[in-house]
C-alpha positions in Angstrom: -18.8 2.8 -93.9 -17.3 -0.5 -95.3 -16.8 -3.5 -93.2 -14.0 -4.1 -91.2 -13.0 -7.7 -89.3 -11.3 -7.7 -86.1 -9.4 -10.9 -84.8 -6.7 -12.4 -82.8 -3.3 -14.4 -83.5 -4.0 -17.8 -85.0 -4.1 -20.7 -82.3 -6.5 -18.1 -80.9 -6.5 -18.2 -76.4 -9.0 -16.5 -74.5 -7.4 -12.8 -74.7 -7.4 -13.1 -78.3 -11.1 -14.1 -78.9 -12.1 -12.4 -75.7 -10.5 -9.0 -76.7 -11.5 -9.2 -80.5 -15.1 -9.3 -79.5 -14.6 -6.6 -76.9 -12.6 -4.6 -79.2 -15.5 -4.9 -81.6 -18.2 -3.7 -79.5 -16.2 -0.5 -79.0 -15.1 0.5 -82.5 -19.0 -0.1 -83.6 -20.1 2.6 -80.7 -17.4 4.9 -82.1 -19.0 4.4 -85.5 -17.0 1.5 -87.4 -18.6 -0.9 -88.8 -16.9 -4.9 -87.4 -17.6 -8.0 -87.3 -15.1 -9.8 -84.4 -13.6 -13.0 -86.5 -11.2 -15.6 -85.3 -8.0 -17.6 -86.8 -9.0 -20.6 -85.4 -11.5 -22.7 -83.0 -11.6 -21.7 -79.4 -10.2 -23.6 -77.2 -11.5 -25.3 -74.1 -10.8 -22.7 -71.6 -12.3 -19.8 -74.0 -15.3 -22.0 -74.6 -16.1 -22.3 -71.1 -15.6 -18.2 -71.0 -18.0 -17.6 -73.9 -20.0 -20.2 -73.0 -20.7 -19.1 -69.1 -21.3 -15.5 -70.2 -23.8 -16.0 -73.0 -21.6 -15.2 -76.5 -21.5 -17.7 -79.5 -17.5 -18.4 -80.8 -16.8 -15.7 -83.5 -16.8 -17.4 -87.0 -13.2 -18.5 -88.3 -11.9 -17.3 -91.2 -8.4 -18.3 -92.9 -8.2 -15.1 -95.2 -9.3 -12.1 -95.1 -8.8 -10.5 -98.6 -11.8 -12.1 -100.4 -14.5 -10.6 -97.8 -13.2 -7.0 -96.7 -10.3 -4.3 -98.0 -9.3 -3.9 -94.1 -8.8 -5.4 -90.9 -8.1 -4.4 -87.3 -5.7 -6.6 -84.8 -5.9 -7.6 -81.3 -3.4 -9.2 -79.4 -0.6 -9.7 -82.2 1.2 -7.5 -84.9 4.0 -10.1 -86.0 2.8 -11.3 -89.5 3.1 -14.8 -89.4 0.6 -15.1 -86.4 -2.0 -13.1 -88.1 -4.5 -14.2 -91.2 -2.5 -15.9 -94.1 -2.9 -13.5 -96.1 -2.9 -10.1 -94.6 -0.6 -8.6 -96.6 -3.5 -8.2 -98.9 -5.3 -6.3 -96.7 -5.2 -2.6 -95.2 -4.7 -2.9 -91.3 -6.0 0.3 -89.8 -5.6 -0.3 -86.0 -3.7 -2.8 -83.8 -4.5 -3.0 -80.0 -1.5 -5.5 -78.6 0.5 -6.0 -75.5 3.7 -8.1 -77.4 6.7 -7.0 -78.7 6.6 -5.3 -82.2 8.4 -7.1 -84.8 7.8 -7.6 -88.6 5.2 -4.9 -88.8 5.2 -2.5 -91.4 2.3 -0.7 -93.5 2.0 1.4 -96.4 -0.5 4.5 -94.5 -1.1 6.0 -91.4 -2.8 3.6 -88.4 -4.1 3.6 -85.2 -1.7 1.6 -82.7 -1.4 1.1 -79.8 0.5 -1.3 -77.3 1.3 -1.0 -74.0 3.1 -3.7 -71.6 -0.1 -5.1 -69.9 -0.5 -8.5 -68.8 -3.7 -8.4 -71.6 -5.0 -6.6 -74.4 -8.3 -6.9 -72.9 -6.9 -4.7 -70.4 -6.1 -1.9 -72.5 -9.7 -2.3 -74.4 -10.9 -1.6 -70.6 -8.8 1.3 -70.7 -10.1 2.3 -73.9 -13.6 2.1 -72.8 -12.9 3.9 -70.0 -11.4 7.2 -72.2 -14.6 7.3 -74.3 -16.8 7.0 -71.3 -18.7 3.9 -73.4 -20.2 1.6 -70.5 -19.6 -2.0 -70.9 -22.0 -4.7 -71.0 -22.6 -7.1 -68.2 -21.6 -10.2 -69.9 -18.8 -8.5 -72.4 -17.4 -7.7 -69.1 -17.1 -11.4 -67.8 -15.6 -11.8 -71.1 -12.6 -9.0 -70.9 -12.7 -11.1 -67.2 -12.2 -13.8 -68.6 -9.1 -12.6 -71.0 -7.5 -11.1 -68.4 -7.3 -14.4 -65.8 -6.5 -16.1 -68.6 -3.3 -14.1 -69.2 -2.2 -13.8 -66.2 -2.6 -17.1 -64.9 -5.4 -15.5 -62.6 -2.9 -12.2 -61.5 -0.2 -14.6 -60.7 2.0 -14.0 -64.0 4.7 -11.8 -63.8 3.2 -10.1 -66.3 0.4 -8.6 -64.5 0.4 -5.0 -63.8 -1.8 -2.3 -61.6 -3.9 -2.2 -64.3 -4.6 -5.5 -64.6 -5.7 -5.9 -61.0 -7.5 -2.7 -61.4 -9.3 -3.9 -64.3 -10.4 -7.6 -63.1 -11.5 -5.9 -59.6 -14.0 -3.5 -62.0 -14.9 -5.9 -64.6 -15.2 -8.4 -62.1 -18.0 -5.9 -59.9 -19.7 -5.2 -63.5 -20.2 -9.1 -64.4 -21.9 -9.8 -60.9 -19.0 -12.7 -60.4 -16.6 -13.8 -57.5 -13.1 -13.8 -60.0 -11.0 -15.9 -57.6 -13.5 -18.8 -57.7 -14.7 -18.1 -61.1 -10.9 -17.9 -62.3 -9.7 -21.1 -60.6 -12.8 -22.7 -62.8 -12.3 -21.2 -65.9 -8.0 -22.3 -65.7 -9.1 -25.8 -64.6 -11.6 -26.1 -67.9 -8.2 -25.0 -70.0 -6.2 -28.0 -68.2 -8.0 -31.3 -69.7 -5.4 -33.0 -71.9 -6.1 -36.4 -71.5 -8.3 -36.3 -74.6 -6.0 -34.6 -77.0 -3.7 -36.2 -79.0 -0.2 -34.4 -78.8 -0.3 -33.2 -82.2 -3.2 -31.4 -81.3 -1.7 -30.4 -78.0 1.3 -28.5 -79.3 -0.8 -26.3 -81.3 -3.1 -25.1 -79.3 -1.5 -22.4 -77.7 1.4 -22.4 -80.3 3.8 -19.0 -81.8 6.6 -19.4 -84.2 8.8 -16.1 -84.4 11.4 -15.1 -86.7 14.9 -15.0 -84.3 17.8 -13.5 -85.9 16.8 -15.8 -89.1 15.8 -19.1 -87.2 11.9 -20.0 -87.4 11.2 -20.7 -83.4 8.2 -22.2 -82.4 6.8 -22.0 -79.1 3.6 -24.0 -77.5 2.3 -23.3 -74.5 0.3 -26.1 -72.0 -1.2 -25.1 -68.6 -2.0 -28.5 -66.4 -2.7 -29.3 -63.0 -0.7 -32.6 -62.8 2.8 -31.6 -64.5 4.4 -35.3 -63.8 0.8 -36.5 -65.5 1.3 -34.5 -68.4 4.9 -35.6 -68.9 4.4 -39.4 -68.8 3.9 -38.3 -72.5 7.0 -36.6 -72.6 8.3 -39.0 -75.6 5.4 -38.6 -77.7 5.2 -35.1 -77.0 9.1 -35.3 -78.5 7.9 -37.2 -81.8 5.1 -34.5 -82.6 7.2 -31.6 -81.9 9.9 -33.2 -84.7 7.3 -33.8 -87.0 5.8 -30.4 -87.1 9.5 -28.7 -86.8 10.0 -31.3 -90.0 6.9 -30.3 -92.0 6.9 -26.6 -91.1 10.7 -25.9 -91.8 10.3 -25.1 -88.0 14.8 -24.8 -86.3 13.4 -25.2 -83.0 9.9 -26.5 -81.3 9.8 -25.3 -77.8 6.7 -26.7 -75.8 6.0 -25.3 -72.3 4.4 -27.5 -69.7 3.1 -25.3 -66.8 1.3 -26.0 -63.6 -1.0 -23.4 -63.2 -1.7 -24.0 -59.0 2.2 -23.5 -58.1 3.4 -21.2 -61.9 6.4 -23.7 -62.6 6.9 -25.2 -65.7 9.2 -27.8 -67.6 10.1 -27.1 -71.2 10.4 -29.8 -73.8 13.0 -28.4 -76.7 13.8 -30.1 -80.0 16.0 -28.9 -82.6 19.8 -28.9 -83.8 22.6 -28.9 -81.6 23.0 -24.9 -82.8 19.4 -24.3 -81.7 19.5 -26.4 -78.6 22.8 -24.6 -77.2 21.2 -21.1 -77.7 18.2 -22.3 -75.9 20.4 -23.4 -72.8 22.4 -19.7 -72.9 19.0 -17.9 -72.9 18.3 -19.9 -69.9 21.3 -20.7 -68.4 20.6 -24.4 -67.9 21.3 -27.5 -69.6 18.8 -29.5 -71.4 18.9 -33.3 -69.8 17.2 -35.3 -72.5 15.5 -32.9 -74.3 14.2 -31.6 -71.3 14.8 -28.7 -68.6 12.9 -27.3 -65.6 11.9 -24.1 -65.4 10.8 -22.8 -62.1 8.5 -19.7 -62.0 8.3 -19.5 -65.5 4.9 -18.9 -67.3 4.8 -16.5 -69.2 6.2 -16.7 -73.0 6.2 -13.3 -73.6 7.8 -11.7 -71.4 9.9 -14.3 -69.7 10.7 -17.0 -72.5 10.8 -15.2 -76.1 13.2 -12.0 -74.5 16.1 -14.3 -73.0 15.6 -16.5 -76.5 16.1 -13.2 -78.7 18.7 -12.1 -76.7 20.2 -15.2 -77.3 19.9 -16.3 -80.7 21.2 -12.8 -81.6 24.6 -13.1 -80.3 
């Protein structure tokens, strides 16, 4: 059987490295042949993940044509997130938890997506309905996806089966997932030595809206007035990308982890900037708004922003 790779969006998290390796390990006991890949380094709350339960960072790649004739995806579907050039390539499954949008192939595939607060959660699922045990340490890495997701079961996101899943996983990695959680988020939160370019794409999504090119970073902190002292720099790197990248609005989301607030940071044109304010109902003050409770980007910043921008 001919080799297929398996990855995550680019600006990879812990889900989509976590769940690409997971997803890996399954398809290759159902007879596949994979290699688990990733769009981009991991960052410092997924190396702390792989790192505490014994895995190596998957390889990164930035195309997938030249190596294999087919691909599988994990926690995206929405082209420009996945490899650059993957409309060169035959994608014959897609395990994902985000909206659908963009996606089209030429035969049959294997999809599935259900509204989880993780993909990992649905590859526990999966595992599950083939009766395939899962490894010690691959399950402190599912864990690991999971927490990260949902902001350690705290996201709105987070479902029965997430709890369900974190409680099993948790029992099969031999680990406490409340204090092993709290560390793992707190590893992710160190920005002090990061520039802001390199901030704002870490956790960063553009989507197509209605014909604008949004993009959207995400930050997770511990100290939200800390973070913001760089509020104007922040500003200057978010114009700079929108500039370079033909980006018609940068959204950056700053969110304290220990209390699930956050404050968003928005530049863009005065058209961009009012359609941000109806999908939220508040007014920017300087480029800036609070958002309390807010934490998740997919299901509570990118719906009311589609809703929006398309009338």
């Amino acid at each position: 059987m001919e080799k297929e790779l398996v990855f995550g969006h680019q600006n990879p998290d812990t889900d989509a490295i976590g769940t690409a390796i997971a997803f890996s390990y399954l398809q290759n006991k159902l007879g596949y042949n994979t290699e688990a890949v990733a769009l981009g380094e991991p960052n410092d709350e997924t190396a702390y993940a792989l790192k505490k339960f014994g895995f190596k960072a998957p390889r990164v790649i930035t195309k997938a044509a030249d190596e294999v004739k087919a691909v599988m995806l994990v926690d995206h579907n929405e082209p420009q997130q996945s490899v650059s050039d993957i409309d060169k390539v035959k994608v014959t499954h897609v395990v994902d938890h985000h909206r659908i949008m963009n996606f089209n192939t030429a035969d049959p595939l294997y999809y599935r997506a259900e509204p989880m607060g993780c993909t990992s959660t649905i590859v526990w699922k999966m595992f599950n309905e083939k009766g395939i045990e899962i490894p010690e340490k691959l399950a402190g890495l599912m864990l690991s996806a999971i927490i990260s997701d949902t902001l350690l079961l705290k996201s709105p996101t987070t479902t029965d089966y997430d709890k369900k899943a974190v409680e099993a996983l948790a029992k099969i990695a031999g680990v406490d997932y409340q204090e092993y959680g709290l560390a793992m988020l707190k590893a992710g939160t160190n920005i002090s030595d990061k520039s802001e370019e390199e901030l704002i794409d870490l956790d960063a999504k553009s989507f197509s809206l209605n014909g604008k090119n949004v993009r959207i970073a995400q930050i997770n902190v511990v100290d939200l007035p800390e973070a913001l002292e760089r509020k104007e720099a922040f500003l200057k790197a978010m114009s700079a990308s929108a500039s370079d990248n033909n980006y018609d609005m940068f959204m950056l989301l700053i969110t304290n982890i220990l209390d699930s607030d956050s404050e968003a940071l928005v530049v863009g044109s005065d058209e961009t900037k009012a359609l941000f304010e109806k999908a939220f109902g508040n007014k920017l003050s300087d480029s800036e708004v609070k958002l309390p409770g807010v934490v998740s980007r997919k299901k509570q910043v990118v719906p009311p922003l589609t809703k929006a921008f398309e009338g």
